[in-house]
N, C-alpha and C positions, 0 to 999 in steps of 0.2 A: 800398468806400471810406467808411471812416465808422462802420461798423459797425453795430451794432444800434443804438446811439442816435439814430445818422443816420438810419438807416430808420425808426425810429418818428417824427420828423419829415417824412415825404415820405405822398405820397399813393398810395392803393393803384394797379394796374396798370389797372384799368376805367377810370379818368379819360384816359386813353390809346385804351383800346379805343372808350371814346363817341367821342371826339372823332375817330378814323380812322373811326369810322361814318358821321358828318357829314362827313365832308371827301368820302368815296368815294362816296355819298348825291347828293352838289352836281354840277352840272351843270359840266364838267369844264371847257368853256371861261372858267367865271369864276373858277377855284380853281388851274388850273394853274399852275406857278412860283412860288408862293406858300411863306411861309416863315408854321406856324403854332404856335402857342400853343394848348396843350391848354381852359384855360382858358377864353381868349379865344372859339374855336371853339364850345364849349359857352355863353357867356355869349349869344352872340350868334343861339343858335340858341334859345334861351329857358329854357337851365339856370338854377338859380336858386337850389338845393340843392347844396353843393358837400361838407357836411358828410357824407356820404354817401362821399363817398372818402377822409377822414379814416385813418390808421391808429391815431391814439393822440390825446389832448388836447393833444400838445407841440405848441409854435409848429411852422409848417410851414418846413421851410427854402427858399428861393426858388433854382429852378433856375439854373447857375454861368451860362450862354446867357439869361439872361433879363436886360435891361438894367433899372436901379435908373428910366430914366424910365418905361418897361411893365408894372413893379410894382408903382410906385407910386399908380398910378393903376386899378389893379384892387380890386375890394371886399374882396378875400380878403387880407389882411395875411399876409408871410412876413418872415421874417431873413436877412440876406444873410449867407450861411455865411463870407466871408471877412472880414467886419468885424469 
């Protein structure tokens, strides 16, 4: 969806794979039923480097599931694809 321009917009598959490290990692009575953010997950566990998952210099676009209040308030600046 989106095509190749979308995708060079979006972040590689490893910002995913950290972030299910961390979460499977966590001590499971404090993580279970949790709804997470790859992001989030990583920022919180002391990531700090995000350009690293980068595909391309294009703005990143902000996942369709991610609400404009939890964007906006992360360091990492994205475009919300339907505006």
């Amino acid at each position: 969806m989106g095509g190749e321009t979308t995708a060079k917009s979006s972040r590689s598959v490893e910002i995913v794979a950290d972030a299910a490290y961390q979460i499977l990692s966590s001590d499971p009575k404090k993580c279970t039923g949790n709804f997470f953010i790859d992001e989030v997950v990583l920022r919180d566990s002391g990531v700090k480097d995000f350009e690293k998952y980068r595909l391309s210099s294009q703005d990143l676009l902000r996942d369709f599931f991610i609400s404009d209040e939890i964007a906006n308030n992360l360091p990492t600046k994205t475009m919300n694809f339907y505006k």
